[in-house]
C-alpha positions as CSV (number, residue, x, y, z in Angstrom):
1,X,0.3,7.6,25.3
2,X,-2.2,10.0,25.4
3,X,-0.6,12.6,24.0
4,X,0.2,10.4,21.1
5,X,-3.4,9.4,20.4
6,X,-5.0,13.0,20.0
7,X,-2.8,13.7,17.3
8,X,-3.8,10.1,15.9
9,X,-7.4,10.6,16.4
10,X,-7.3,13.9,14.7
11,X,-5.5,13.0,11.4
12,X,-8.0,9.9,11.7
13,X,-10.9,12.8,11.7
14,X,-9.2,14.6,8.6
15,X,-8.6,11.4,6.4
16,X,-12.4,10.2,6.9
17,X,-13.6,14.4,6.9
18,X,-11.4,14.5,3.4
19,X,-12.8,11.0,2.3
20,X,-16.4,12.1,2.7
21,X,-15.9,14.8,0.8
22,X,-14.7,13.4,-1.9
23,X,-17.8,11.1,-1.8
24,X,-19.9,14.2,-2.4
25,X,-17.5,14.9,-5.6
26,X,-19.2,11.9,-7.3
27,X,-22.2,13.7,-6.8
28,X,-21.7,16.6,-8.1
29,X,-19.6,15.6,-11.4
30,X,-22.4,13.0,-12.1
31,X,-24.4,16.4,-12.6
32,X,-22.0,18.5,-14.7
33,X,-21.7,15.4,-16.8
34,X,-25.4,15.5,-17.5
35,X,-25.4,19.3,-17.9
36,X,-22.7,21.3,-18.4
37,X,-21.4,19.8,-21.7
38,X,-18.0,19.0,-20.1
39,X,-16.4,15.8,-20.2
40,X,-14.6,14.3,-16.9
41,X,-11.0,15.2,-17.6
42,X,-12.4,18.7,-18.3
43,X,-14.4,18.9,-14.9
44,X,-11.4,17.1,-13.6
45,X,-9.2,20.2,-15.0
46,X,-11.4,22.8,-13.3
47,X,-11.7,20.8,-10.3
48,X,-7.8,21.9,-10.2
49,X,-8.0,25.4,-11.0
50,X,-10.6,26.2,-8.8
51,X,-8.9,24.2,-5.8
52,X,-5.8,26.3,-6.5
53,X,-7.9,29.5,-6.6
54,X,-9.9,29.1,-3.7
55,X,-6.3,27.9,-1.7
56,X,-4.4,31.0,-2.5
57,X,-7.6,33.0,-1.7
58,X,-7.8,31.4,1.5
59,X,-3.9,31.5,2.4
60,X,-4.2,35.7,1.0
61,X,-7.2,36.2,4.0
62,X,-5.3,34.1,6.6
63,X,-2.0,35.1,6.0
64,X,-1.0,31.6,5.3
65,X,2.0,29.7,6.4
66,X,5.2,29.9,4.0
67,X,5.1,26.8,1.8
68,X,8.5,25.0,2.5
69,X,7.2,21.8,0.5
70,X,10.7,20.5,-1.8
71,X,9.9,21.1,-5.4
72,X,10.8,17.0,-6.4
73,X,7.8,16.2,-3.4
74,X,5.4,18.6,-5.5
75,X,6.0,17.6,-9.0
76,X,5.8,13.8,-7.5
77,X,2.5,14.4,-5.7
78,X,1.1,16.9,-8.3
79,X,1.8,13.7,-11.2
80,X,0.2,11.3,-9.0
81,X,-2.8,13.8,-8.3
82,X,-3.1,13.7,-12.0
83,X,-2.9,10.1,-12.8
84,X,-5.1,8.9,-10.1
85,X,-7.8,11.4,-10.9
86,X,-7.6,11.3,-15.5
87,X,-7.2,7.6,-15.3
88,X,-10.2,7.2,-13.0
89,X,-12.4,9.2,-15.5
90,X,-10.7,7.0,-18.4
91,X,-11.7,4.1,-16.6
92,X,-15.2,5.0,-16.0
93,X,-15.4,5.6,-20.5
94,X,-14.5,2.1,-20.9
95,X,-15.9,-0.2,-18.0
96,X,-18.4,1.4,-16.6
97,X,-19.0,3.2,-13.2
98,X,-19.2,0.1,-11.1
99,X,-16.1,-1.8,-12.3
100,X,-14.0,1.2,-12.0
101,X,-15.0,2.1,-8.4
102,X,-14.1,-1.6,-7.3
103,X,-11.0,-2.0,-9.2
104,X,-9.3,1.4,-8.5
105,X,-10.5,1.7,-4.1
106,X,-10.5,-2.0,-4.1
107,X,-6.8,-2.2,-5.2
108,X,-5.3,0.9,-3.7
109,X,-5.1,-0.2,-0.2
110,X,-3.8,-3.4,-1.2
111,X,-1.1,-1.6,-3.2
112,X,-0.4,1.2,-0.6
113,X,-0.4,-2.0,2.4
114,X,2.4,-3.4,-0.1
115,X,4.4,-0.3,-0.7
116,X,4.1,0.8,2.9
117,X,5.7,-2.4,3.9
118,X,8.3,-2.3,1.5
119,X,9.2,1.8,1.2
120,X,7.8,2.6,4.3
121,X,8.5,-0.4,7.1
122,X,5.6,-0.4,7.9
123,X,4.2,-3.6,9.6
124,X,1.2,-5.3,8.4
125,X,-0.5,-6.0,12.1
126,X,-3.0,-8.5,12.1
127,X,-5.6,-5.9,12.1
128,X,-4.4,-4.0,9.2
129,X,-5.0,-7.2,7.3
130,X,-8.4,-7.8,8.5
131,X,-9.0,-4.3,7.5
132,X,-7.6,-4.3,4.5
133,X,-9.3,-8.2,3.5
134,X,-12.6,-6.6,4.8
135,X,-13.0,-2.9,3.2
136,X,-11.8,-4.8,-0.3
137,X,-15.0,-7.4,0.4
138,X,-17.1,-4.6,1.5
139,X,-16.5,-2.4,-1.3
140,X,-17.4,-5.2,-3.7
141,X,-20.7,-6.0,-1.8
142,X,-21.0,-2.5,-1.6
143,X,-21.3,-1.9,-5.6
144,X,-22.5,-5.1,-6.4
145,X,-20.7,-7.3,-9.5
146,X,-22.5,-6.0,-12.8
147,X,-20.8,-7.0,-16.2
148,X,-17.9,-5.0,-18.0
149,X,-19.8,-2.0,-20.2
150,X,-17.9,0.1,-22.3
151,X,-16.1,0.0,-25.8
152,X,-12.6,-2.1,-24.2
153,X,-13.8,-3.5,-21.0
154,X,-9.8,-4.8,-20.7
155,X,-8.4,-0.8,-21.5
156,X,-10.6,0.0,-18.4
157,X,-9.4,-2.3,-16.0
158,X,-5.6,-1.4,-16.8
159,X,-6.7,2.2,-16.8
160,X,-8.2,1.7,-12.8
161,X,-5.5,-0.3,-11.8
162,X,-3.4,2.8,-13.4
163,X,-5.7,5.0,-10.8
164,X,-5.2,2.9,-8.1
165,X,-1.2,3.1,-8.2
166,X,-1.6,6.9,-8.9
167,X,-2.8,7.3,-5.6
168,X,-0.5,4.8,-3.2
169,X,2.0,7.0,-5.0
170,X,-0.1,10.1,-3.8
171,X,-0.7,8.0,-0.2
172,X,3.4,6.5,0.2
173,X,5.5,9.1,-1.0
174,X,3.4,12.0,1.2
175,X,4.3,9.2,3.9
176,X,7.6,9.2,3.2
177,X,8.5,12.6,2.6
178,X,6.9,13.3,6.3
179,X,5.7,16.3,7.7
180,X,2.7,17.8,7.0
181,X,2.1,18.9,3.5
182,X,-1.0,20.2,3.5
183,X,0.2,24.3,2.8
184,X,1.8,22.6,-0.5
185,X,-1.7,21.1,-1.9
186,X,-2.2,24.3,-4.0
187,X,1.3,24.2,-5.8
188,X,0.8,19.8,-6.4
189,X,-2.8,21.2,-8.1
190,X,-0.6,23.5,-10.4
191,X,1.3,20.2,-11.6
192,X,-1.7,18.2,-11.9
193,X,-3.6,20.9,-13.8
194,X,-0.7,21.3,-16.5
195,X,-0.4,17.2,-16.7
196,X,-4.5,17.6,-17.2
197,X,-5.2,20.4,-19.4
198,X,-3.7,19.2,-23.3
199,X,-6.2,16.1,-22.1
200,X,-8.6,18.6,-21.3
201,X,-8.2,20.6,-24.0
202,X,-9.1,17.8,-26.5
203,X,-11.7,16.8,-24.9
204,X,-13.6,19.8,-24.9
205,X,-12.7,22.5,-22.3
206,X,-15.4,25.1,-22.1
207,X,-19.1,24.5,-20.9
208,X,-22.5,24.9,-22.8
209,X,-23.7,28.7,-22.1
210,X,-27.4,27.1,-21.3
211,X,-27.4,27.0,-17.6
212,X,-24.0,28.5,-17.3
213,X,-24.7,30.3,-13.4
214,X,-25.6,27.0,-12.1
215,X,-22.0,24.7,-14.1
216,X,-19.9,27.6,-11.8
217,X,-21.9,26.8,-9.2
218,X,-21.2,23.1,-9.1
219,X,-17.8,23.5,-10.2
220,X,-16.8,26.2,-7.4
221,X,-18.1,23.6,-4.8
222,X,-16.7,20.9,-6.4
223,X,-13.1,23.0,-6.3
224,X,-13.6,24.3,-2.9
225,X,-14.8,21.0,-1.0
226,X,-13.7,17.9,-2.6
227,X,-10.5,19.6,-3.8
228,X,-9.2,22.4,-2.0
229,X,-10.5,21.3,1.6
230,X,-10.6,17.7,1.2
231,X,-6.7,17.6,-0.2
232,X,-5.6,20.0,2.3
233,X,-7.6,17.4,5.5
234,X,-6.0,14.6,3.8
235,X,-2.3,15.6,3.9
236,X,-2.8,16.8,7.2
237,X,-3.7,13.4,8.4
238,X,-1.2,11.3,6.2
239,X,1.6,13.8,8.5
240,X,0.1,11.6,11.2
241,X,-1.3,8.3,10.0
242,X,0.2,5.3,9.0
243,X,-0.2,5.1,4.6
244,X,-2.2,1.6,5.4
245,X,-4.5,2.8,7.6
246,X,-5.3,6.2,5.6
247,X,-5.9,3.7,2.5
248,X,-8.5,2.2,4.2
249,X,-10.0,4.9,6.1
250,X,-10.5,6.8,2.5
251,X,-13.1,4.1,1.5
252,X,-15.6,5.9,3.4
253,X,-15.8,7.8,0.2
254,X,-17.8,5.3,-1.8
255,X,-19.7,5.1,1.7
256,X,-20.8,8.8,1.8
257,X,-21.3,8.6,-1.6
258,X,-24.1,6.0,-1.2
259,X,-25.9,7.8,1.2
260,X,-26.1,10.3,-0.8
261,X,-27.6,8.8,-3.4
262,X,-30.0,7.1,-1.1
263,X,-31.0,9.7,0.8
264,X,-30.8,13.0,-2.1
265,X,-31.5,10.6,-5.5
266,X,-34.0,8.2,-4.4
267,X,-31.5,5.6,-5.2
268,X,-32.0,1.9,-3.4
269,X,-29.7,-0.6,-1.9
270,X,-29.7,-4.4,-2.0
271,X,-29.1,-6.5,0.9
272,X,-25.6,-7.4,0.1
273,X,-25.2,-3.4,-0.6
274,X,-25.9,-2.8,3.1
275,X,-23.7,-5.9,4.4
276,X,-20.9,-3.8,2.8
277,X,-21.2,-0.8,3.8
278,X,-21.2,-2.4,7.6
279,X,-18.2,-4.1,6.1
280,X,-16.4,-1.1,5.1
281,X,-17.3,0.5,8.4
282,X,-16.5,-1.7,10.5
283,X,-12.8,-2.0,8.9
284,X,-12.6,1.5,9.4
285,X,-13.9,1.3,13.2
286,X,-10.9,-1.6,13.8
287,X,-8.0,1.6,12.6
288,X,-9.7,4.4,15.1
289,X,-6.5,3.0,17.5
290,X,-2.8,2.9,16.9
């Protein structure tokens, strides 16, 4: 038994390590959005490349490990890579920041509980429930309830409910498949970068040259933390970690995002803010054990 829980605990470790990340992301892309000139399918785009750049730099040093991932489980992960993250951004155009967040992490473990059930056979404990019920209520305390914003407040919704199946196809099929697929992250980034870029390339896919040094700055971290790293942690612990259980372990993201915001932006939480964040811990704290 033992034995069986280090691995658990570690791919527990990587899922909330990758999640966290990812929390900084929103950070950093609320930034380039302000100053780089670059819509968010185009940061999303070089979020991609740079991933895959700083990967195959990585694997060059290392030596990495051969990449035996099948091609059908990288254009399947790579198309849900690029689903979850465009439709995200889409949503965000037409509801609004808050709506988006709660729709698309509010409904992905719900949908990746349901497909694990049903694809996977995996069974929905007691305790997955009470997760599940209480990182969904957390998350909505968490952001609060504002009003639709946005051109097509109905277009939004659809678009994060798009997101959110984007990525419990992302969360089951890497399930299903088994193994871990971490050493295949950089060749899923190719597909997701060629689904992105005619997007991209609409929208706008080159920065302002004001203040040039510091965009690449933001969007080398952005490729190298919350992509490359982050992506790489998070297949490692899906090898190990029930689909359910990483679905609600990844909503530390809007977590670390927060205290970031309060603690680098100046940013303040209400009451019911803080009540859902315990929430959302909490649910996370009931998973630490098979």
């Amino acid at each position: 038994m033992k034995g069986e829980a280090a691995p658990y605990g570690r791919g527990l470790f990587f899922v909330a390590a990758a999640a966290t990340a990812w929390g900084t992301g929103g950070a950093v892309a609320a930034v380039l959005y302000r100053t780089s000139g670059l819509g968010p399918v185009a940061v999303s785009f070089w979020r991609l490349v740079l991933g895959i750049t700083v990967l195959l730099i990585v694997a060059r040093i290392a030596g990495g490990q051969r990449d035996d991932t099948r091609l059908t489980s990288t254009i399947v992960l790579g198309i849900g890579l690029a689903v979850y993250q465009t439709a995200y951004y889409g949503a965000i155009a037409h509801v609004g920041l808050a709506i988006a967040t709660v729709v698309t992490l509010g409904a992905g473990p719900v949908l990746v509980a349901v497909s694990a059930r049903w694809f996977l056979a995996e069974s929905l404990t007691t305790r997955k429930l009470l997760a599940v019920g209480g990182s969904v209520v957390g998350l909505i305390l968490l952001v609060g309830a504002p009003a639709g914003v946005g051109a097509n407040p109905a277009l939004g919704v659809v678009l994060a409910l798009t997101s959110a199946a984007g990525y419990a196809m992302v969360t089951v099929y890497g399930r299903r498949v088994g193994g871990d697929l971490a050493n295949g992250t950089a060749a899923a980034f190719v597909v997701a970068a060629i689904c992105v870029l005619p997007l991209a390339l609409v929208e706008g896919l080159l920065p302002h040259l004001a203040g040039l040094g510091s965009t690449t700055g933001w969007l080398i971290y952005l490729g190298a933390v919350p992509t490359a790293l982050a992506y790489r942690l998070f297949f490692a612990g899906l090898a190990v970690v029930p689909a359910t259980v990483t679905a609600v372990v990844t909503l530390v993201e809007p977590v670390a995002a927060t205290v970031i915001a309060v603690a680098l932006l100046g940013e303040h939480l209400a009451p019911l803010s803080l009540v859902g964040a315990a929430l959302m811990l909490a649910a996370v704290t009931l998973l630490t054990r098979e």
